[in-house]
C-alpha positions in Angstrom: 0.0 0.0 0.0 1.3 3.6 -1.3 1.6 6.1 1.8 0.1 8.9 1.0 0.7 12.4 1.7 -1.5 15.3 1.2 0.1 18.3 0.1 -0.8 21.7 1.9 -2.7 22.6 -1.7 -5.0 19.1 -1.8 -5.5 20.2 2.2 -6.2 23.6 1.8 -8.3 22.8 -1.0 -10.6 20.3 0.8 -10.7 21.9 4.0 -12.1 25.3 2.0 -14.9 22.9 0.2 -15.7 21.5 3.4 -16.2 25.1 4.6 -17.7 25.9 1.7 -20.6 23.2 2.2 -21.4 23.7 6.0 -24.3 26.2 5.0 -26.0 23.4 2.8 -25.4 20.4 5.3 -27.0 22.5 8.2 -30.1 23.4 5.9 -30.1 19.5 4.2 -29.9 18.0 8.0 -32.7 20.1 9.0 -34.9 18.9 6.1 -34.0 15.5 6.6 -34.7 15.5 10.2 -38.3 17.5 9.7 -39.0 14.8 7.1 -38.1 11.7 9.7 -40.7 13.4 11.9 -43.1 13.6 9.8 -42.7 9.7 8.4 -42.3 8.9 11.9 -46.0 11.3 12.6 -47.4 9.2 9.3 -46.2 5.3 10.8 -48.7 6.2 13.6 -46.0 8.3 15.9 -47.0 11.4 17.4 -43.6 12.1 18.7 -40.3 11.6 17.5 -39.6 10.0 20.7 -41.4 6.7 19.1 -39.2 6.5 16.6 -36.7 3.5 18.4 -40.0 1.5 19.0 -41.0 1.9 15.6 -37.7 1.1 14.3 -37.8 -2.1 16.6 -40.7 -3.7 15.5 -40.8 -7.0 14.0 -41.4 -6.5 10.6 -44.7 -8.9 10.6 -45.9 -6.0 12.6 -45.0 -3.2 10.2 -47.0 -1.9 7.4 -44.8 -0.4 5.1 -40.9 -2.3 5.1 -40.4 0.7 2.3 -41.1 3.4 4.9 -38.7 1.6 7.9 -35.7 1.4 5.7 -36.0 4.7 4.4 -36.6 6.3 7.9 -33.3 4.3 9.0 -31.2 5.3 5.8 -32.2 9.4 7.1 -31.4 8.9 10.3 -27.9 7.0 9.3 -27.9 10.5 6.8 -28.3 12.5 9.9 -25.7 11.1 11.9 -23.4 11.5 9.5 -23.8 14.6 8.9 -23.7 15.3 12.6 -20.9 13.9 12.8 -19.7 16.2 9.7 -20.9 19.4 11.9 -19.7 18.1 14.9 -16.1 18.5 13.8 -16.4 21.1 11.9 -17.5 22.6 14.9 -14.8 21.2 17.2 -11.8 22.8 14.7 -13.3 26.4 15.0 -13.6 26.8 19.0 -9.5 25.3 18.7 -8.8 27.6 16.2 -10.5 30.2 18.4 -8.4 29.7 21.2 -5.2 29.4 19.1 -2.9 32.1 20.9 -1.7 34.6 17.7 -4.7 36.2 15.5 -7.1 32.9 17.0 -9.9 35.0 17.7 -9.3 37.1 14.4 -9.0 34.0 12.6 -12.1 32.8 13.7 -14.0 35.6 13.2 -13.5 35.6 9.3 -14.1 31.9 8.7 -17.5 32.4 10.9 -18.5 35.2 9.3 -17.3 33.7 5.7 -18.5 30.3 5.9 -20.6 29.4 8.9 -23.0 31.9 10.0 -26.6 31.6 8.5 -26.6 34.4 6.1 -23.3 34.7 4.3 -21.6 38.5 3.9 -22.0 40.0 0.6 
């Protein structure tokens, strides 16, 4: 197996996409996580609180196989992306507290990439 190295560019590069995307991940989770509710509001849960006894049921019990899979492929979407945001997340508070310009540096990738409505 070939050890691979990333150059700064290839980093640079994928860490700006990344950045790039958080807007759209945020909005897609949200959709996603709206539309689990509402599957899990239409499989005869009224709170998304049901969902793990739902998701537990035998399948001779469950009307619609279809409608389980797809609510556990979101919710496998959702965690992933979580996990996505998560990180993200994680890298801006360190980069926050990073002791030359951290606060600075911060500021301009928040205000760049991460809050809600991008500067114009």
């Amino acid at each position: 197996m070939k050890n691979k190295t990333l150059s700064p560019t290839r980093v640079y590069h994928n860490t700006e996409l990344l950045l790039e995307n958080y807007r759209n991940l945020i909005w897609r989770s949200e959709e996603s996580f709206e539309n689990v509710e509402n599957t899990v509001y239409y499989m005869g849960g009224r709170h998304l609180s049901n969902i793990f006894r739902l998701l537990s049921m035998e399948l001779d019990e469950y009307d619609n196989k279809h409608s389980r899979t797809a609510v556990e492929e979101r919710l496998f979407s959702l965690q992933e992306s979580k996990l996505i945001v998560d990180v993200i997340d994680k890298a801006m508070l360190k980069l926050k507290s990073y002791p030359t310009n951290g606060e600075r540096y911060f500021e301009i990738l928040y205000t760049t990439y991460i809050e809600k409505e991008p500067l114009h």
